[in-house]
C-alpha positions in Angstrom: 9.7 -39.1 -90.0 9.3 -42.2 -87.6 6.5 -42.2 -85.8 6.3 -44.7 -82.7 2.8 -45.5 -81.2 3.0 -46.0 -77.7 0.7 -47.7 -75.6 -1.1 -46.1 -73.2 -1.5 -48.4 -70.2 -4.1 -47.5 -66.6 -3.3 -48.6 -63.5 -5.9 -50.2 -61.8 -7.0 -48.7 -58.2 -4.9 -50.0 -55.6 -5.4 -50.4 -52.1 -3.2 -48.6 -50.1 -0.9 -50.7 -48.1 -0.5 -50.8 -44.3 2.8 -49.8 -44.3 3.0 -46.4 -46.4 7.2 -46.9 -47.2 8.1 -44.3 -44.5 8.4 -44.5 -40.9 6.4 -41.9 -38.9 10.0 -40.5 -37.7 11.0 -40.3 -41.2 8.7 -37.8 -42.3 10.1 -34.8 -42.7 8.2 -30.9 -41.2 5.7 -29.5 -42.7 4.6 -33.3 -44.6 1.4 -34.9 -43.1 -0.6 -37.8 -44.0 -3.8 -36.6 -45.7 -7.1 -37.7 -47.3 -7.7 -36.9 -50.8 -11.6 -36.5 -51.7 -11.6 -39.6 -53.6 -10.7 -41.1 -50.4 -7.0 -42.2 -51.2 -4.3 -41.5 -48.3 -0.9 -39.7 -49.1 1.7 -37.9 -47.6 1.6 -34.1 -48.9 3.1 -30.5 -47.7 0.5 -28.6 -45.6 -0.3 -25.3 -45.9 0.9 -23.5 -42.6 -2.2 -21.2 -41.5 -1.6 -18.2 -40.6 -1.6 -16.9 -36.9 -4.8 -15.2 -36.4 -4.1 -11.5 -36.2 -5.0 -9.7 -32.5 -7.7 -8.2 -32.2 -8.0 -4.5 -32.9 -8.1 -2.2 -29.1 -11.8 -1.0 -28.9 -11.6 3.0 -27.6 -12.7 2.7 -24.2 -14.6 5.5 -22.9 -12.8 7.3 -20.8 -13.9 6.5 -16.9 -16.1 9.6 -15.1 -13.6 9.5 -11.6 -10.5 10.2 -14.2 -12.5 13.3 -16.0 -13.1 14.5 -12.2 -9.5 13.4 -11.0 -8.2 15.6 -14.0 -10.4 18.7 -13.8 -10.1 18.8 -9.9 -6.0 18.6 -10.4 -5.6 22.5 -11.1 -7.7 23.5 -8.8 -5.6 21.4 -6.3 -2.7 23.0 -7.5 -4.0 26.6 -7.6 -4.6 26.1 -4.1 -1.6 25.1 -2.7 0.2 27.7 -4.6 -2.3 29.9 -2.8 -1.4 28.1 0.9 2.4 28.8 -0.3 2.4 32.1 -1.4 0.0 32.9 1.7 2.9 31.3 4.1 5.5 33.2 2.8 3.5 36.2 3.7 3.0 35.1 7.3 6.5 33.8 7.7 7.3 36.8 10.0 4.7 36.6 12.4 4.8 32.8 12.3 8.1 32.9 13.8 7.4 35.9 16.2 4.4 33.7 17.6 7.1 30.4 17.8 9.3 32.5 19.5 6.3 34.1 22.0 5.4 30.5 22.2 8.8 29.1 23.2 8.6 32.3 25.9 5.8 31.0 27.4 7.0 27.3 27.8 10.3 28.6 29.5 7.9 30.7 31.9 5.6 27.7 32.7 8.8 25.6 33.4 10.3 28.0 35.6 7.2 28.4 37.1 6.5 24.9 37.5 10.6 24.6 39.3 10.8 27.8 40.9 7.1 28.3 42.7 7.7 25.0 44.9 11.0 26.3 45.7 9.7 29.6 47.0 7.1 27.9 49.2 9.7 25.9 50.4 12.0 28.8 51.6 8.9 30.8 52.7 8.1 28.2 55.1 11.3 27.3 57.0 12.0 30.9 57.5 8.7 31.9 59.3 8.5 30.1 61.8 10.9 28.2 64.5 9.7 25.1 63.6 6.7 22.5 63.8 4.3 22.2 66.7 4.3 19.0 68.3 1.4 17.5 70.4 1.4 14.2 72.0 -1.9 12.6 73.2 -1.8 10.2 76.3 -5.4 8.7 76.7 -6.4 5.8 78.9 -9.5 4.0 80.0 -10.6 1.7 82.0 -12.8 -1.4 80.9 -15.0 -1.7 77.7 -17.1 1.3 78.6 -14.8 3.2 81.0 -14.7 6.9 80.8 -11.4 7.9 78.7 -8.9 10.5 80.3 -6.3 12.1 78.6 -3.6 14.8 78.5 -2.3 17.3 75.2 1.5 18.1 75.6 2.8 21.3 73.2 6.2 21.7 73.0 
């Protein structure tokens, strides 16, 4: 067998030059420029964190007006059920008193027409007509006794 030594050569530390090789727009995603603990700068793929998760809901107690909005909602309904079924009973002499009522308004209207009416024909039958009296006063001076005379026809 043929063994060939090779020598092993270091390279000395270099310092980094100005001009990396790549323009900034020549960097592909995901490669940034990074600082390596011995304090040499490379370009290197970047772990992509994780978005943070969202935070878990907390149970919120549940507010005292909705306990009281939702034990008061039966009862709400119980009693309008109650008002309904209650109507339905009354339905008969609902509409007898709407009907007694409606009497009553036709009454007062025809009252309200018909009364002045009668007065009116009461009046011009009665008598032959309207008194007239005519007044002829005169005086004489500022304090002059005032005479006068009533004519009724």
């Amino acid at each position: 067998m043929h063994e060939t030594a090779y020598q092993i050569t270091t390279l000395t530390h270099q310092q980094p030059t100005a001009n990396p090789g790549l323009l900034p727009t020549e960097i592909p995603p995901g490669v940034q420029m990074v600082t390596l603990p011995g304090g040499m700068r490379t370009l290197a793929y970047t772990a992509q964190q994780a978005p943070p998760a969202p935070p878990v809901p907390v149970a919120q107690p549940i507010p005292t007006w909705a306990k009281t909005t939702a034990l008061l909602t039966p009862t709400i309904g119980g009693g309008i059920a109650a008002a309904g079924i209650g109507l339905s009973y009354a339905a008969p002499g609902l509409i007898a008193m709407t009907d007694a009522l409606w009497a009553a308004v036709a009454l007062i209207a025809a009252a309200a027409i018909g009364v002045p009416m009668l007065l009116r024909i009461g009046r011009t039958t009665t008598g032959k007509g309207s008194t007239h009296i005519t007044q002829n006063i005169t005086a004489s001076g500022m304090f002059g006794k005032a005479n006068g005379t009533i004519n009724h026809r």
